[in-house]
C-alpha positions in Angstrom: -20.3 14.1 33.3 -19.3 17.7 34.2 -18.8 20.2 31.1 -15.1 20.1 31.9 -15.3 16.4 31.9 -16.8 16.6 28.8 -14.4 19.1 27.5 -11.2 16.6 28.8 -12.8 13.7 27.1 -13.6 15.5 23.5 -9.8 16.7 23.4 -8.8 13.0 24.0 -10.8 11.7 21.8 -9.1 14.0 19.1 -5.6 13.7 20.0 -4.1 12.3 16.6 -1.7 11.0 19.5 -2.4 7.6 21.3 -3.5 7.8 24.8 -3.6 5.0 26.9 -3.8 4.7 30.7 -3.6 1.8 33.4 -4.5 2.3 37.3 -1.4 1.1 39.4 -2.1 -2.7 39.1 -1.2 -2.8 35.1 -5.1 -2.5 34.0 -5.8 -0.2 30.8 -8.6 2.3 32.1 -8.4 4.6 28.8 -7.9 4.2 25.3 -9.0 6.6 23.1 -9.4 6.3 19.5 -5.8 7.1 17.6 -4.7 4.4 20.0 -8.0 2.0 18.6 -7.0 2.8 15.0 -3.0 2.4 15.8 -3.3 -1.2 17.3 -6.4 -2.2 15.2 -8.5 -3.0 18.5 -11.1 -1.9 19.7 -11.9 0.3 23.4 -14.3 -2.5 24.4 -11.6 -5.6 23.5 -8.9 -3.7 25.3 -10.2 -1.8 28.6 -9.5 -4.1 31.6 -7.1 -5.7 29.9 -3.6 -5.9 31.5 -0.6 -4.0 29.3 1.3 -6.8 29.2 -1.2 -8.8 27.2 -1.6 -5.8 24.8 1.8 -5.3 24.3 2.9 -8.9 24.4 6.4 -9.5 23.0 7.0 -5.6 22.8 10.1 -5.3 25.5 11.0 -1.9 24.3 7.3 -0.9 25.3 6.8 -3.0 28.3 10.2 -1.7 29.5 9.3 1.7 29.9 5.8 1.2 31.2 7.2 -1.3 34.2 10.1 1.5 34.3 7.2 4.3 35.0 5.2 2.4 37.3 7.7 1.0 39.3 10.2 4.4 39.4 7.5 7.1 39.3 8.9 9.2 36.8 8.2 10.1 33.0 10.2 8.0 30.2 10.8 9.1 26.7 11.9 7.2 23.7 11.8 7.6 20.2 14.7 6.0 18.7 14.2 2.8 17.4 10.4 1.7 18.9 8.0 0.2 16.8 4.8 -0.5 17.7 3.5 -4.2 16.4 -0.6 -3.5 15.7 -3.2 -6.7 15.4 -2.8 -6.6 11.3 0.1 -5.2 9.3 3.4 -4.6 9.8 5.1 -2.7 12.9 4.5 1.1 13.1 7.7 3.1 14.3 6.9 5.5 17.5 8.0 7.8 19.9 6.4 7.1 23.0 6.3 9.0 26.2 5.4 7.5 29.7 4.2 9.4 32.5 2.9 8.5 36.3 -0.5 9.9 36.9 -0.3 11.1 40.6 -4.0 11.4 42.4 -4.7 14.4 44.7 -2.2 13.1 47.5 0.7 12.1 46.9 0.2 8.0 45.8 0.9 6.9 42.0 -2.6 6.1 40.6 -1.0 4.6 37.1 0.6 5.6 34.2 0.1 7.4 30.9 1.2 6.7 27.1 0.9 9.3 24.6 2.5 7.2 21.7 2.6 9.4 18.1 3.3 7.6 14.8 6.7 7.9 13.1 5.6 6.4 9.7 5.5 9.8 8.3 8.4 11.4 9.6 10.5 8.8 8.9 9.2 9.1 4.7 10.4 12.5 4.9 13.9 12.2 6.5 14.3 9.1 3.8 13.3 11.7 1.0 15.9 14.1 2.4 19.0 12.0 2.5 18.2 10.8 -1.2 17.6 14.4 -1.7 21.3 15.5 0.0 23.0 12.8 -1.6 21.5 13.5 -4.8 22.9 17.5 -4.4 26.2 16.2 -3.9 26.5 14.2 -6.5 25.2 17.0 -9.1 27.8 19.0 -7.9 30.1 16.5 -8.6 28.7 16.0 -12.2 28.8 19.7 -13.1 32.2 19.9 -12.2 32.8 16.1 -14.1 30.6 17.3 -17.1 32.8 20.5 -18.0 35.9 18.5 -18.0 34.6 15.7 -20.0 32.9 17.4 -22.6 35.7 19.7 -24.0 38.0 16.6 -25.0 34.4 15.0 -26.3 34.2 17.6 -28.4 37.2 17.2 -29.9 37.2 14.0 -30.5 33.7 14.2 -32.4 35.5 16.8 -34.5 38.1 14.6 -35.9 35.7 11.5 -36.0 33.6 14.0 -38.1 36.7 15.1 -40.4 38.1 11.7 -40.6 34.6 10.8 -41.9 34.9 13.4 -44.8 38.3 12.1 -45.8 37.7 8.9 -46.6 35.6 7.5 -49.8 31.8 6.2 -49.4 33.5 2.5 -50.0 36.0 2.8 -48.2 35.4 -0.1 -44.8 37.0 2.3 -42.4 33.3 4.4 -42.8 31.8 2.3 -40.5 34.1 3.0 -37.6 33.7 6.4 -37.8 30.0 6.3 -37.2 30.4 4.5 -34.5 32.6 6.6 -33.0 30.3 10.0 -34.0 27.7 7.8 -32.4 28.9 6.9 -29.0 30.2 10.0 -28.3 26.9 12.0 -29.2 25.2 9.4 -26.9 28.2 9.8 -23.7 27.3 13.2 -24.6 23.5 12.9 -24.0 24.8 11.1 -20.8 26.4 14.1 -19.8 23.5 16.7 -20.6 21.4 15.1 -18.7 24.2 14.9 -15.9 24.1 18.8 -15.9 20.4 18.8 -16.4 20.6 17.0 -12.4 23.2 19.7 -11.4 21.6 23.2 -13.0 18.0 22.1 -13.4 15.8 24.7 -15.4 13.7 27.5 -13.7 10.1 26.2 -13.0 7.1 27.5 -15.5 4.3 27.0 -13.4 0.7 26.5 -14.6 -2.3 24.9 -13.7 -1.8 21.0 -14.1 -4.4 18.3 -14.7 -2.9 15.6 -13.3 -6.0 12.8 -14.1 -5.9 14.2 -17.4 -2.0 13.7 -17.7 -2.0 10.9 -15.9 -5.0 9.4 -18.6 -3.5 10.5 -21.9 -0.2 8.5 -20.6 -1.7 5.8 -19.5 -3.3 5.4 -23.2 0.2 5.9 -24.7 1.2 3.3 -22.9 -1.3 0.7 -23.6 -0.6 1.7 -27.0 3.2 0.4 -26.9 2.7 -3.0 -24.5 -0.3 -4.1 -26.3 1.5 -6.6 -27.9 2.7 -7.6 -23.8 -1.1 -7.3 -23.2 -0.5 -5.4 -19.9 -3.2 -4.8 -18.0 -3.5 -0.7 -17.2 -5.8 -0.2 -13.9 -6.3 4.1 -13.1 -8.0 4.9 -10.2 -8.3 8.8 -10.1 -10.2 11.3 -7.8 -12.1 13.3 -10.2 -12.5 16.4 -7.2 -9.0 17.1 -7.7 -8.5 20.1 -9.0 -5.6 21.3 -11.1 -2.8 22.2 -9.4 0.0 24.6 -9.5 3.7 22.6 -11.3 5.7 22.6 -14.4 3.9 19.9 -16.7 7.0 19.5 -19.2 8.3 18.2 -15.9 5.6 16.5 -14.5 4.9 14.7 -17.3 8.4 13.3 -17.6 8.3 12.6 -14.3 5.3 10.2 -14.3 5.8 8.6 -17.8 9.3 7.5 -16.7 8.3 6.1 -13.5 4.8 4.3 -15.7 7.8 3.0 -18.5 9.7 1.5 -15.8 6.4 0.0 -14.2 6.0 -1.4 -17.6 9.4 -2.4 -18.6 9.2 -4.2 -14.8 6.6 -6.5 -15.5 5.9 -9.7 -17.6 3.4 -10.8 -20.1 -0.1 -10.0 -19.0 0.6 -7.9 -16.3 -0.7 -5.4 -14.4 -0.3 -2.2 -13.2 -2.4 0.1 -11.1 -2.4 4.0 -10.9 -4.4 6.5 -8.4 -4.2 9.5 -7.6 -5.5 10.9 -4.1 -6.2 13.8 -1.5 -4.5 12.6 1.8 -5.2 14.7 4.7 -3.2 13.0 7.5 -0.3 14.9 7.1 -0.2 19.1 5.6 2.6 21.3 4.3 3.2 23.9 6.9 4.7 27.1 5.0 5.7 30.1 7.5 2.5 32.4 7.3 0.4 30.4 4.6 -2.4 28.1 5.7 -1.1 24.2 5.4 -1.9 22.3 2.3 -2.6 18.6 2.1 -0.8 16.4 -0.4 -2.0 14.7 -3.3 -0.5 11.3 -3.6 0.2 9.1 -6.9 0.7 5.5 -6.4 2.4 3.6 -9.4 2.0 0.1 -8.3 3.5 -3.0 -10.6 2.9 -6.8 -10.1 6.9 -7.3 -11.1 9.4 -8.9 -9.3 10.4 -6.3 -6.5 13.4 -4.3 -5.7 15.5 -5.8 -2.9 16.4 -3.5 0.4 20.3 -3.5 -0.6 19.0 -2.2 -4.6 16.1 0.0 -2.7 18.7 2.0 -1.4 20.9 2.8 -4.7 18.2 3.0 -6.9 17.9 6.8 -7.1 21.8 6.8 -7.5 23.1 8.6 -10.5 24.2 5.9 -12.9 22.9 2.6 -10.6 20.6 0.5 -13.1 19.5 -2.9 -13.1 18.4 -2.4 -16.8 20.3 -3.6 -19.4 21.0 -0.6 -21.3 20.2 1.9 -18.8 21.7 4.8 -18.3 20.8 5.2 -14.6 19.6 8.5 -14.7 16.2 8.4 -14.8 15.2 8.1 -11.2 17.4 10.4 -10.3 16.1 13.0 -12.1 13.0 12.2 -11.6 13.8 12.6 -7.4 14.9 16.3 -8.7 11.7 17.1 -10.6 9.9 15.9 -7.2 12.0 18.1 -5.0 11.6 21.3 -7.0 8.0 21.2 -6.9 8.1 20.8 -2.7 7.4 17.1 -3.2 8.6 13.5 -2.3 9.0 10.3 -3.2 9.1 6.8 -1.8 9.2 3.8 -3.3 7.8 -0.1 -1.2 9.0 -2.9 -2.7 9.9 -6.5 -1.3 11.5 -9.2 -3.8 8.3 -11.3 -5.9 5.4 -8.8 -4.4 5.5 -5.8 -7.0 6.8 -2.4 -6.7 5.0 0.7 -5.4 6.0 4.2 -6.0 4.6 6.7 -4.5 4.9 10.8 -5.0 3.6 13.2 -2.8 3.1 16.8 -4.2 1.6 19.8 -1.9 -2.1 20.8 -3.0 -1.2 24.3 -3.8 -3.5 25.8 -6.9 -2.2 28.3 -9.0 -4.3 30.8 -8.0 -3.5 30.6 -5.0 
């Protein structure tokens, strides 16, 4: 093989793009390894092979490749293509098709450069929760400062109606009710605000296998009498990293509670924590940063797709006695510190959350 050869072959090889190529007749010729690792087969099981037997049952695919070969011109498409590998569910793509033309003028086959969507389409998922969520807390700003005058005033008279009447008298026990539920519509409402004008960052160094640990234990400490089953999996390399641990803490013990709360007798829940590379934070003029995932993984009953997406909605709850809140804000602590997060969940196979923060250290 000539050095350019060479060089062609090591930039294929490293494409974190698929490549595949047939000759004119249908038969794959190439397949480097993104495509081996996006399919889950292997160069040997697949070269010679027609396309139609590896994309069997694909049409979308099929389509554009017969399209290519047939018309002589490059397709696109990446709107609603998914890619069905050997094992595990379908991938969404964008996939581009191109004729490969010899040194005359005859079609020798076709090209696919097919990149993986999984990613993208996490992100554009966190920033439609994240949009709707900005609506809505301007909404409750505007909702809190109306509500809470009149609140006070009726705590006032709750309070002075209190004082007038005797320590015997039956009529006490409405008025602490009343002081009651109105201090707790107007916990509610602070933490409505809290969503809408959330507090400057104070950024330090965080642990977060040493937060993550120390709740954990508090945790085991309140289910014991559940006897759930607490599994941690944590990176020990990780460093700390640069966030607001007030925040991050109540970020991650709300999301362990609900785990918890999710659950039955004797179940289990698993954490980790994790360096993931396949994907970087690209900052204008910084070097890009890889993310360190948390998984929070229950063996509850699942969310279902219709309660998937309302569960970060201000004031949605499937708990009895929820306020609805929690998620929410904890979808606002993720997004201040440049993070994400995503939740997988299918009804009677356990829920999965999972937050993605950048690797930035404070000294950095």
């Amino acid at each position: 093989m000539q050095p350019e050869q060479q060089i062609y072959a090591r930039v294929i090889d490293n494409l974190d793009r698929a490549v595949i190529a047939t000759d004119q007749e249908g038969h794959i010729v190439l397949f480097n390894p993104t495509a081996q690792a996006y399919t889950g087969l292997s160069e040997k099981q697949c070269l010679g092979r027609h396309y139609e037997q590896l994309f069997a049952g694909q049409a979308e695919i099929l389509a554009l490749i017969q399209q290519t070969l047939s018309a002589g011109r490059s397709i696109s498409d990446d709107e609603d293509v998914f890619l069905h590998p050997s094992a595990g569910p379908p991938i969404p793509i964008s996939i581009t098709v191109s004729p490969i033309f010899g040194s005359g003028s005859d079609q020798e086959g076709v090209v696919m450069i097919i990149r993986d969507l999984s990613r993208t389409k996490e992100l554009e998922e966190a920033l439609r929760h994240a949009d709707r969520l900005s609506m809505l807390g301007t909404l409750a700003a505007g909702l809190a400062h109306e509500v809470k005058n009149p609140l006070g005033g009726i705590r006032g008279a709750a309070q002075l109606l209190e004082m007038e009447l005797g320590d015997n008298s039956p009529l006490q026990e409405y008025t602490s009710v009343m002081i009651k539920e109105v201090e707790r519509v107007d916990g509610i409402i602070e933490e409505l605000m809290d969503l809408s004008r959330p507090r400057p960052l104070s950024k330090n160094e965080v642990d977060l296998n040493q937060m993550l640990g120390d709740l954990l234990l508090l945790q085991q400490e309140a289910h014991r009498e559940r006897n759930i089953c607490f599994v941690l999996d944590l990176d020990p390399s990780i460093p700390p990293i640069s966030g607001d641990e007030a925040l991050l803490t109540r970020l991650f013990l709300n999301l362990i509670k609900n785990a918890a709360e999710a659950v039955k007798q004797n179940g289990v829940i698993s954490i980790s924590c994790k360096i993931v590379s396949d994907y970087h934070l690209h900052n204008p003029g910084k070097r890009p940063v890889p993310w360190i995932v948390v998984e929070i993984t229950d063996d509850g009953p699942g969310i279902s797709k219709e309660e998937k997406e309302r569960i970060f909605t201000p004031f949605y709850t499937t708990k009895v006695g929820g306020s609805g809140l929690g998620l929410a804000t904890c979808q606002k602590i993720i997004g201040s510190h440049n993070g994400f997060i995503r939740v997988k969940s299918k009804p009677n196979e356990g829920t999965t959350f999972r937050v993605s923060l950048p690797f930035i250290r404070e000294s950095a």
